[in-house]
PAZASE-462104 format. One record per residue: x, y negated, z negated of N, C-alpha, C in turn; residue number from 1. Coordinates in Angstrom, 1 decimal, m for minus. Each point is the difference from the previous one (the first is absolute). Layout:
N
+--------+--------+--------+--------+--------+--------+--------+--------+--------+-----+
:    n_X :    n_Y :    n_Z :   ca_X :   ca_Y :   ca_Z :    c_X :    c_Y :    c_Z :  nr :
+--------+--------+--------+--------+--------+--------+--------+--------+--------+-----+
:      X :      Y :      Z :      X :      Y :      Z :      X :      Y :      Z : NUM :
...
+--------+--------+--------+--------+--------+--------+--------+--------+--------+-----+
END
This chain:
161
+--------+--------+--------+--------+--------+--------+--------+--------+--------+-----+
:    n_X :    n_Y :    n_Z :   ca_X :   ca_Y :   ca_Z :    c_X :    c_Y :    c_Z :  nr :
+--------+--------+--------+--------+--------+--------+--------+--------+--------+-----+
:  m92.9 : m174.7 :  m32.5 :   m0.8 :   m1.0 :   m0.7 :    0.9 :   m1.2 :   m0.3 :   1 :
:    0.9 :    0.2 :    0.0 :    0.7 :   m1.1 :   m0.9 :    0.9 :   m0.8 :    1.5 :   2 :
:    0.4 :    0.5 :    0.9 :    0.3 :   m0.9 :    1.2 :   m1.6 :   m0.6 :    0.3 :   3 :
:   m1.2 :    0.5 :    0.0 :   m1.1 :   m0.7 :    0.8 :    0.0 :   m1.2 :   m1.2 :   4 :
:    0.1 :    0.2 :   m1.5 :   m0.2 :   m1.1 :   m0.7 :    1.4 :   m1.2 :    0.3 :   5 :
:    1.0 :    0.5 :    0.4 :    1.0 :   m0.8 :    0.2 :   m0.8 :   m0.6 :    1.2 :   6 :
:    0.1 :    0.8 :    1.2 :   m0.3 :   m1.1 :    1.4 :   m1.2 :   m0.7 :   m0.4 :   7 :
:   m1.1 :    0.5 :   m0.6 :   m1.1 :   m1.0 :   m0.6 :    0.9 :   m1.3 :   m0.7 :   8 :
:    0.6 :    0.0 :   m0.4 :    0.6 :   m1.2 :   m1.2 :    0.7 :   m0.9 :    1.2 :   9 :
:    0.7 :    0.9 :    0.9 :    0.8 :   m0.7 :    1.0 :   m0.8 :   m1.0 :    1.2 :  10 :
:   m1.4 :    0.7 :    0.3 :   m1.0 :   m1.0 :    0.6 :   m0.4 :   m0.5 :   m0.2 :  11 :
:   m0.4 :   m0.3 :   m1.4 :   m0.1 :   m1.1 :   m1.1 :    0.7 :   m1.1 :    0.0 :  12 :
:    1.3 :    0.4 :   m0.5 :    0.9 :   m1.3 :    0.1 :    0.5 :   m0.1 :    1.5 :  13 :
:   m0.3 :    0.2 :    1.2 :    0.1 :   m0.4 :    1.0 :   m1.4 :   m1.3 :    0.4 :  14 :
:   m1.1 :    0.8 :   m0.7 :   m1.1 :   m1.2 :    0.2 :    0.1 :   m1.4 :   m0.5 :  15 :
:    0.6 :    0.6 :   m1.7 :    0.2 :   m1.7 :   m0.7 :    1.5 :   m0.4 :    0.1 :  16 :
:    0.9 :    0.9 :    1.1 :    1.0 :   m1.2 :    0.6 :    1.3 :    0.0 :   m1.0 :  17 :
:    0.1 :    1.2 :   m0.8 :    0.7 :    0.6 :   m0.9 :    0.5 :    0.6 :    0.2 :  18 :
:    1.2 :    0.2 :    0.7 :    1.1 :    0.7 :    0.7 :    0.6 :    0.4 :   m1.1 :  19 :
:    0.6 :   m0.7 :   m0.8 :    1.2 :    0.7 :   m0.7 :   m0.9 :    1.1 :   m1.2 :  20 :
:   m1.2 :    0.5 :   m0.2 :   m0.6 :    0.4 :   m0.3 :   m0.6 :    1.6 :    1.2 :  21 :
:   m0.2 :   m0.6 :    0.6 :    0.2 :    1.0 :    1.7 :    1.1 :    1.0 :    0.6 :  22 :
:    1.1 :   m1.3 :   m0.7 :    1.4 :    1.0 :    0.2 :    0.5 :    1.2 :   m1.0 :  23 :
:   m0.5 :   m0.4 :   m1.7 :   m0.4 :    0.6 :   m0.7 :   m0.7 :    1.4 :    0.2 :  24 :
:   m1.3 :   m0.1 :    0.2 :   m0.6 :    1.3 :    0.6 :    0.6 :    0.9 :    0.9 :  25 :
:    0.1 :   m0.8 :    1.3 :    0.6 :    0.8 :    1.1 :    1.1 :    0.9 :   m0.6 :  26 :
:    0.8 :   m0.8 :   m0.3 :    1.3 :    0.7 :   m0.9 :   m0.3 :    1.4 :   m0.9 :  27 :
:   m0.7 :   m0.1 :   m0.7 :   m0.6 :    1.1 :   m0.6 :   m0.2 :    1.1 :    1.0 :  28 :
:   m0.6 :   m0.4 :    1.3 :   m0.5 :    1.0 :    0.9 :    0.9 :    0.7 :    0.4 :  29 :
:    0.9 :   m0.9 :    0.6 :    1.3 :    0.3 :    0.9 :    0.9 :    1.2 :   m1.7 :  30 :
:   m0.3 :   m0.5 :   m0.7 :    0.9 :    1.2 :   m1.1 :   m0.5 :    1.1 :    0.0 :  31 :
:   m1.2 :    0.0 :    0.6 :   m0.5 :    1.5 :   m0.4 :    0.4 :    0.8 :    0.8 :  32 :
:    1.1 :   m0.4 :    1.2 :    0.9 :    1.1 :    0.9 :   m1.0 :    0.8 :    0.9 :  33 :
:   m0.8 :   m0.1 :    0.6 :   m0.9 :    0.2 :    1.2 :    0.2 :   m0.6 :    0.5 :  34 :
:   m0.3 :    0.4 :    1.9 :   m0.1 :   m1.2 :    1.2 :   m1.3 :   m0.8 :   m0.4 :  35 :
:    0.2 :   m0.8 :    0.1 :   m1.2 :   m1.5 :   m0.3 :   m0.7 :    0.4 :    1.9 :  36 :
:   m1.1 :    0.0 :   m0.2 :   m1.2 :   m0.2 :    1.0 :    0.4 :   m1.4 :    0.3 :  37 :
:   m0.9 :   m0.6 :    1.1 :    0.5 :   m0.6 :    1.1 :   m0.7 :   m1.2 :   m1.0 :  38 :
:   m1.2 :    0.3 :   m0.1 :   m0.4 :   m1.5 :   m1.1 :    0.6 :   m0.3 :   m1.4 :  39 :
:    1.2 :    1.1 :   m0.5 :    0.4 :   m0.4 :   m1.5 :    1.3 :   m0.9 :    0.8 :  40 :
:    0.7 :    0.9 :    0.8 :    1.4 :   m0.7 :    0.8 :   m0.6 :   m1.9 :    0.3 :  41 :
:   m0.9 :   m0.3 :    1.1 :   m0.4 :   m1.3 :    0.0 :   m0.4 :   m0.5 :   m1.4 :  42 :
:   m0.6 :    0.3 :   m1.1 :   m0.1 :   m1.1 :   m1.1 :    1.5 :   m0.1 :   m0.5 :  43 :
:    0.8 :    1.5 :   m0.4 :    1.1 :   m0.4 :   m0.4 :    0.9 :   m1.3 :    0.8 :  44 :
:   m0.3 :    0.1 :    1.1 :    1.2 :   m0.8 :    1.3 :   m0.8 :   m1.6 :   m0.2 :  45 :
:   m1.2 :    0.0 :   m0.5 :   m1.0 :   m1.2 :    0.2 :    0.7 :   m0.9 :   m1.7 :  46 :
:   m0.5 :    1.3 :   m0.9 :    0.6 :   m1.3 :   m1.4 :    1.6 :   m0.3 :    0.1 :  47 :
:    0.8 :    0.8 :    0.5 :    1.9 :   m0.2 :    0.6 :   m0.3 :   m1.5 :    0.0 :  48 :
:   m0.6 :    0.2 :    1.6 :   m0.1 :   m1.0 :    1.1 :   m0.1 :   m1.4 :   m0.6 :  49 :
:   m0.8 :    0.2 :   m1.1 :   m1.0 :   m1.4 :   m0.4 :    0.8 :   m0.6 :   m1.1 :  50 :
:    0.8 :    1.0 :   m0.7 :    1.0 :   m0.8 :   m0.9 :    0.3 :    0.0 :    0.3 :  51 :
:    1.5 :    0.7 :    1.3 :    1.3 :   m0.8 :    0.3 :   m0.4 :   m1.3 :    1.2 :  52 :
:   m1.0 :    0.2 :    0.1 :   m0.3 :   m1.4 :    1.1 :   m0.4 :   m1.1 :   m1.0 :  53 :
:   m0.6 :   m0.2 :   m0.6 :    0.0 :   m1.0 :   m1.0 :    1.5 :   m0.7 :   m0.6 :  54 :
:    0.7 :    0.6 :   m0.1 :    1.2 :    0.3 :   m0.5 :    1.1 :   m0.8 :    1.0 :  55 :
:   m0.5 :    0.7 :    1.3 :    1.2 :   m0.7 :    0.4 :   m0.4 :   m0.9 :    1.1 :  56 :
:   m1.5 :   m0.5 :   m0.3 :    0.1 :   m1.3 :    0.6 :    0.5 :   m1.1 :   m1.0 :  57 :
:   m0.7 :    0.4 :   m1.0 :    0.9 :   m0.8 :   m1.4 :    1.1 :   m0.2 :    0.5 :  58 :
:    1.1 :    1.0 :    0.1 :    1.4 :   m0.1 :   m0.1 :    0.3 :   m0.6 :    1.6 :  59 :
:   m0.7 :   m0.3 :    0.8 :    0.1 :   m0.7 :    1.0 :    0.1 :   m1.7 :   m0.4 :  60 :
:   m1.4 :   m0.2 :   m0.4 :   m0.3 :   m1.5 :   m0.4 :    1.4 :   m0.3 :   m0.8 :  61 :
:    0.6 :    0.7 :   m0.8 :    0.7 :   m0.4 :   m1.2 :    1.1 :   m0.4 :    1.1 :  62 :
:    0.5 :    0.9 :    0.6 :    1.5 :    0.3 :    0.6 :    0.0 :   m1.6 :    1.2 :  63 :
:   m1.5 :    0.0 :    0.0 :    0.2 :   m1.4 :    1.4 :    0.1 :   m1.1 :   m1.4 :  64 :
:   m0.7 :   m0.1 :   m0.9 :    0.6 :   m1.1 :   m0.9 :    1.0 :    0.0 :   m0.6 :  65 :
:    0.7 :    0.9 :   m0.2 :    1.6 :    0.3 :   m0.5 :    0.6 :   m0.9 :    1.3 :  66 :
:   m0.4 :    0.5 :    1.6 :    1.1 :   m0.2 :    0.9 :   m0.3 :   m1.6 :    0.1 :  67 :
:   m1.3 :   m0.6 :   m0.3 :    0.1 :   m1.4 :    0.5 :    0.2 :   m0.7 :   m1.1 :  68 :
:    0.3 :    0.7 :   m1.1 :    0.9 :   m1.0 :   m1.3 :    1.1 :   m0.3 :    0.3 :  69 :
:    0.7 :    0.9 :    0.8 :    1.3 :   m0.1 :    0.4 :    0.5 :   m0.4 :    0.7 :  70 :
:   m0.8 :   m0.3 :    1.2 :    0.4 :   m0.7 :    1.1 :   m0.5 :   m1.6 :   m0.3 :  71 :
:   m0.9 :    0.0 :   m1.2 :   m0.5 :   m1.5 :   m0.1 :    0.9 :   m0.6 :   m1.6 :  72 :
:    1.1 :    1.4 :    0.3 :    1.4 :   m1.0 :   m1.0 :   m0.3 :    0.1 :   m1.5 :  73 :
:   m1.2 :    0.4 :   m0.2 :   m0.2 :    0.2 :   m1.4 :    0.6 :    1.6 :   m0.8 :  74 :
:    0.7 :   m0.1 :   m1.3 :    0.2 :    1.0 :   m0.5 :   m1.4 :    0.5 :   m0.5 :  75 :
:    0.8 :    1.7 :   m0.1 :   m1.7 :    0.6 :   m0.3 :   m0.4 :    0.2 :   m1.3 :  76 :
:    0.1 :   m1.4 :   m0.9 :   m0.3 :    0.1 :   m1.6 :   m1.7 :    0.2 :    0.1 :  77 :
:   m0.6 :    0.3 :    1.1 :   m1.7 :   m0.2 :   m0.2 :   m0.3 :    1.6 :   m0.6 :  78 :
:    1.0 :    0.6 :    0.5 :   m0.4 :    1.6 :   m0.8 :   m0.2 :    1.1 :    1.1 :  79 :
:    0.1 :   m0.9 :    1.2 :   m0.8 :    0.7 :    1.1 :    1.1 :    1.6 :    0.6 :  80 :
:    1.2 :   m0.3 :   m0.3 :    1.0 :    1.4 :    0.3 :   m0.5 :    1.0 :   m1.4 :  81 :
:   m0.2 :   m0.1 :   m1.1 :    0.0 :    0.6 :   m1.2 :   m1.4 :    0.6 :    0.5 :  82 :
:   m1.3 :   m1.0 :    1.0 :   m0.5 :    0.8 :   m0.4 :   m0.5 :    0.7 :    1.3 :  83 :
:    0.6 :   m0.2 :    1.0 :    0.3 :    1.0 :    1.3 :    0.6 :    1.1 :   m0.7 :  84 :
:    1.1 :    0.0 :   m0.9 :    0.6 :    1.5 :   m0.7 :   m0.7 :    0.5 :   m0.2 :  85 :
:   m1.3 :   m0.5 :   m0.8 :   m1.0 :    0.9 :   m0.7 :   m1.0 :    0.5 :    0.6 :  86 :
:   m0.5 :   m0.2 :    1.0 :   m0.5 :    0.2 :    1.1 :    0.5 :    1.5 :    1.0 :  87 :
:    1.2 :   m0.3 :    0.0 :    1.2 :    1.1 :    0.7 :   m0.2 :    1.1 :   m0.9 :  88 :
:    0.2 :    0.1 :   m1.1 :   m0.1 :    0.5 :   m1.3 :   m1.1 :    1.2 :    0.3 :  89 :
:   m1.6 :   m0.3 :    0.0 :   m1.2 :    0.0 :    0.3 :   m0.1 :    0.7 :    1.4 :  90 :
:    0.6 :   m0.7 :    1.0 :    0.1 :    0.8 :    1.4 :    0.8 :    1.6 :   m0.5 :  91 :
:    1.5 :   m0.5 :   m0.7 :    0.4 :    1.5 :    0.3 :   m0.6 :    0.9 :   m1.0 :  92 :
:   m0.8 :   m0.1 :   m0.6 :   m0.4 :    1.1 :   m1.4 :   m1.1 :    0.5 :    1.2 :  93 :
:   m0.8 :   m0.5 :    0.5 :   m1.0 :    0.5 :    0.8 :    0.4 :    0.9 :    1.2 :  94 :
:    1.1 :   m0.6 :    0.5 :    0.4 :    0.6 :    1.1 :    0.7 :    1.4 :   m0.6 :  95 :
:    0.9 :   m0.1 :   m1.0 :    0.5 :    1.4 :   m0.6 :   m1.1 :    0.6 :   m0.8 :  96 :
:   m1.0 :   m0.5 :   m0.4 :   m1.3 :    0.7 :   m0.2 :   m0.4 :    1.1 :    1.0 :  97 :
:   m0.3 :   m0.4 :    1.1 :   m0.7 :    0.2 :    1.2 :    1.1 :    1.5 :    0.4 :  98 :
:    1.2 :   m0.8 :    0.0 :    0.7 :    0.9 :    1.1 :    0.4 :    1.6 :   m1.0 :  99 :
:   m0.1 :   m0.6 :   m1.3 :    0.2 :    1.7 :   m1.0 :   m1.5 :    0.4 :    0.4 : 100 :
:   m0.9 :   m0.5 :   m0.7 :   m1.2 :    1.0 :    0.7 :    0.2 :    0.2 :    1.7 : 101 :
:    0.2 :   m0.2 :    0.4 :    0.0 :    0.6 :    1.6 :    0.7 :    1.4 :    0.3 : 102 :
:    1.7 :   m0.3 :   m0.9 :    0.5 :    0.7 :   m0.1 :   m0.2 :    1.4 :   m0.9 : 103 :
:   m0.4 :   m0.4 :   m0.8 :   m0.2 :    1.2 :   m1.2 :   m1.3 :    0.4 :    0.2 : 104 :
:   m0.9 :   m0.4 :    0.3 :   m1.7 :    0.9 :    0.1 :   m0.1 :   m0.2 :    1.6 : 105 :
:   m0.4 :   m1.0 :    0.5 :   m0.8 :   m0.1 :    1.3 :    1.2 :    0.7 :    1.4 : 106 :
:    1.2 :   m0.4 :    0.2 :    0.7 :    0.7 :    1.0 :    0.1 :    1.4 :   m0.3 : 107 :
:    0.1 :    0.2 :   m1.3 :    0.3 :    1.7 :    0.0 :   m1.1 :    0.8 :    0.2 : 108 :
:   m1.3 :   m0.4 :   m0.5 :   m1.1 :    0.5 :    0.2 :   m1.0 :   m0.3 :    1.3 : 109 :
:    0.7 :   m0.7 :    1.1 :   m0.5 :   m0.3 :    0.7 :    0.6 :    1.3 :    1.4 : 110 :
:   m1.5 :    0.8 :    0.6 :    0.8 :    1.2 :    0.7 :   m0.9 :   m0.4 :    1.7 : 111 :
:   m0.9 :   m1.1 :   m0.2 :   m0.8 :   m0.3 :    1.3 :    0.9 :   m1.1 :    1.0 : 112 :
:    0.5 :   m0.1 :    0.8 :    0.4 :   m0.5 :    0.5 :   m0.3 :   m1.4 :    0.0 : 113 :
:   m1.3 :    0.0 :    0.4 :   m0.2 :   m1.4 :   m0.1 :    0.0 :   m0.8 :   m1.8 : 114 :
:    0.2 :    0.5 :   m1.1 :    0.1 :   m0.3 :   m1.6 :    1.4 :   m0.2 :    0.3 : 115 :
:    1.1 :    0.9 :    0.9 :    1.8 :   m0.7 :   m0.3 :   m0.4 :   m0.8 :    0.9 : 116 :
:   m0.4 :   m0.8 :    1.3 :    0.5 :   m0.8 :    0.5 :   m0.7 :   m1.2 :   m1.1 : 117 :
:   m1.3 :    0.2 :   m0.2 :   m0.8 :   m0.9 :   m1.0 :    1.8 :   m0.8 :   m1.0 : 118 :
:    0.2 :    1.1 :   m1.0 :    0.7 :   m0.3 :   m1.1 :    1.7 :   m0.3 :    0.7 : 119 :
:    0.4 :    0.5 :    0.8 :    1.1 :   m0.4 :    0.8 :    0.1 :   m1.4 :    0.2 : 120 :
:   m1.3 :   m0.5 :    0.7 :    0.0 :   m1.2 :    0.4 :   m0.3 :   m1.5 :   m0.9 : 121 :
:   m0.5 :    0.7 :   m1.1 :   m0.5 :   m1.1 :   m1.0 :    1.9 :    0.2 :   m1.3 : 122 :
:    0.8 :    1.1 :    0.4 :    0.8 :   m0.2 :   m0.8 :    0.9 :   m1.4 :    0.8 : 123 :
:   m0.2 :    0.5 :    1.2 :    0.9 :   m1.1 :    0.6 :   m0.7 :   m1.2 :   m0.2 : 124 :
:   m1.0 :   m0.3 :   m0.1 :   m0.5 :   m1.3 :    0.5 :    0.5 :   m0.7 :   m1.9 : 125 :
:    0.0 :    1.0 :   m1.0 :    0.6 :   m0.3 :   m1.1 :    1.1 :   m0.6 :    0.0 : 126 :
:    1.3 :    0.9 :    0.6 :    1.0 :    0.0 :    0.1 :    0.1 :   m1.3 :    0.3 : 127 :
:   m0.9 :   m0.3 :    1.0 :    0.4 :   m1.5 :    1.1 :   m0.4 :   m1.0 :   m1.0 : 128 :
:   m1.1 :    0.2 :   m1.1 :   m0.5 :   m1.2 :   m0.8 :    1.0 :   m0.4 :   m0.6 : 129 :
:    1.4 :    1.2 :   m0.5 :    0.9 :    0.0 :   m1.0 :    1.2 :   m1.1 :    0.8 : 130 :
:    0.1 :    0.2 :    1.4 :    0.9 :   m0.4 :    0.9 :   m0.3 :   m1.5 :   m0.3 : 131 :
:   m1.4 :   m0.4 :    0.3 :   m0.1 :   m1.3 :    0.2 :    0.4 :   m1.0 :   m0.8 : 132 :
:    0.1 :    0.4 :   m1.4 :    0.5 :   m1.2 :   m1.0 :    1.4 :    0.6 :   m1.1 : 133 :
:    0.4 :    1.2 :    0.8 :    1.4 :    0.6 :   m0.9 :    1.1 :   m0.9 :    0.9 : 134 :
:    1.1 :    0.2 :   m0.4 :    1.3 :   m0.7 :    0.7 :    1.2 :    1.3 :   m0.3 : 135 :
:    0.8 :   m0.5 :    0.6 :    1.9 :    1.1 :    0.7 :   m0.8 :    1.4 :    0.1 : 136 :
:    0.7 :    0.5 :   m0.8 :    0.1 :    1.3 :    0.0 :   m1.4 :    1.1 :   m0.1 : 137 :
:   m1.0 :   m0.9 :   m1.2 :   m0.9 :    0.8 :    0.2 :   m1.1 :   m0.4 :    0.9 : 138 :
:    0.0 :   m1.2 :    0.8 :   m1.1 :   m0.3 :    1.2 :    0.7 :    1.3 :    0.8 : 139 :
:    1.4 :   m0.1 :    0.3 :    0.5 :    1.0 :    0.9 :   m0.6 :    1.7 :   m0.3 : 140 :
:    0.1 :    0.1 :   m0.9 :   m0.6 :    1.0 :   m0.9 :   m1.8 :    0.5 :    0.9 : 141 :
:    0.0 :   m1.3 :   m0.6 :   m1.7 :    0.2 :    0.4 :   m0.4 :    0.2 :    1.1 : 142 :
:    0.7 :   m1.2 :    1.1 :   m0.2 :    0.3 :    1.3 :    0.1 :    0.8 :    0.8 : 143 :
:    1.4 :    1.2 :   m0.4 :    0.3 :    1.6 :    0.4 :   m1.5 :    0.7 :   m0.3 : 144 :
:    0.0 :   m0.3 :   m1.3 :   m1.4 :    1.3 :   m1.0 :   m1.3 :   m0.5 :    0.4 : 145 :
:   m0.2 :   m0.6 :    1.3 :   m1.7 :   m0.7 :    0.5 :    0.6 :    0.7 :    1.3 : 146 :
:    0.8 :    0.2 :    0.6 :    0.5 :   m0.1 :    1.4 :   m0.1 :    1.8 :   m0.3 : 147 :
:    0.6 :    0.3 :   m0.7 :    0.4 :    1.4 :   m0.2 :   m1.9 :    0.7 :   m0.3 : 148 :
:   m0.5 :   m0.9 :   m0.8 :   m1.9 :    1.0 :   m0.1 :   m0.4 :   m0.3 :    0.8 : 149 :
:   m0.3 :   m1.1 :    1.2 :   m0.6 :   m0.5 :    0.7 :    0.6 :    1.4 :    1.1 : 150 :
:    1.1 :    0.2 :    0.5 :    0.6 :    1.2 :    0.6 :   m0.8 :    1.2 :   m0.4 : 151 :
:    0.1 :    0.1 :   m1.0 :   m0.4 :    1.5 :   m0.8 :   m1.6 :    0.2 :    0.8 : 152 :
:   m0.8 :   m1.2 :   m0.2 :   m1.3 :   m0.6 :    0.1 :   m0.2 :    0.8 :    1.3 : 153 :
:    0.7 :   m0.7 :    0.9 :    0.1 :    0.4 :    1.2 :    0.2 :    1.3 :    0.7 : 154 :
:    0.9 :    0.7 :   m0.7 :    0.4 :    1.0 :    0.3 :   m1.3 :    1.1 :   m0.6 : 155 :
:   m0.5 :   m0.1 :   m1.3 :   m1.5 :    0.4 :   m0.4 :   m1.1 :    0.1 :    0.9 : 156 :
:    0.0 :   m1.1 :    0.8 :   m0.8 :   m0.1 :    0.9 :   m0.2 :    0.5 :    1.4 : 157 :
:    1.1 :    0.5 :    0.4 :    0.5 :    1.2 :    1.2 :   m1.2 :    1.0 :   m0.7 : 158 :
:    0.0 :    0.6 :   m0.9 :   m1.0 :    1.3 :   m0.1 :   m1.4 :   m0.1 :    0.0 : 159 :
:   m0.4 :   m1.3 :   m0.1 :   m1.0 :    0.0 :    0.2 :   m0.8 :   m0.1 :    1.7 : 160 :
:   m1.4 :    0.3 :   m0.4 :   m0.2 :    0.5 :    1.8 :   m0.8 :   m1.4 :    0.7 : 161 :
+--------+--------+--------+--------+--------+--------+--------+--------+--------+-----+
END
């Protein structure tokens, strides 16, 4: 009863466009340590999807007006690095959101082949979100740990027929 009132709440705030409210529920589900059915896995992967893409087209727009402040000689007193930080900020809470639930409920509880490559391949496509706006050591970081689930992904997917 209480996962159908979550996924109810979760197609809810998918209708009125309320993701971080979607990710909310899903979250709940994914805690309850069961393999998620094929339609809980897509809403969970659907509210991810919709905040970190919001997110980091943001941090796109910002990063091209950071880069053409610079090249058009102006220092960046407009605020615009301070507030690409906070933006980055926002990317990585979500992304280390995502990737502990993956880790701690959904990969361990996941025994169908096609639920690891599912969760395999959305860790990496994480990992890769984390790549895109991290720098040294930890883009390097990240770029291993998307390369390394995307592998895993793969290798998941040999059992299936």
């Amino acid at each position: 009863a209480v996962v159908s009132t979550q996924s109810t709440g979760a197609k809810l705030a998918e209708q009125a466009e309320r993701y971080e409210d979607m990710v909310s529920y899903m979250k709940q589900v994914a805690s309850m340590d069961f393999e998620l059915t094929v339609e809980y896995r897509n809403l969970l992967s659907v509210a991810y999807k919709n905040v970190i893409g919001a997110l980091r087209a943001s941090w796109r727009i910002i990063s091209t007006l950071e880069n053409k402040d610079g090249e058009d000689g102006k220092k960046s007193n407009s605020g615009t690095s301070e507030y690409r930080q906070e933006i980055e900020k926002e990317l990585k809470c979500i992304c280390d959101d995502i990737l502990n639930v993956l880790d701690t409920h959904l990969i361990a509880n996941a025994q169908a082949p096609e639920s690891q490559v599912f969760y395999y391949k959305m860790k990496g496509d994480y990992y890769r979100y984390l790549a895109e706006f991290t720098t040294s050591n930890d883009r390097k970081v990240a770029a291993e740990s998307s390369l390394s689930s995307y592998k895993l992904a793969t290798d998941a997917s040999s059992s299936m027929p």
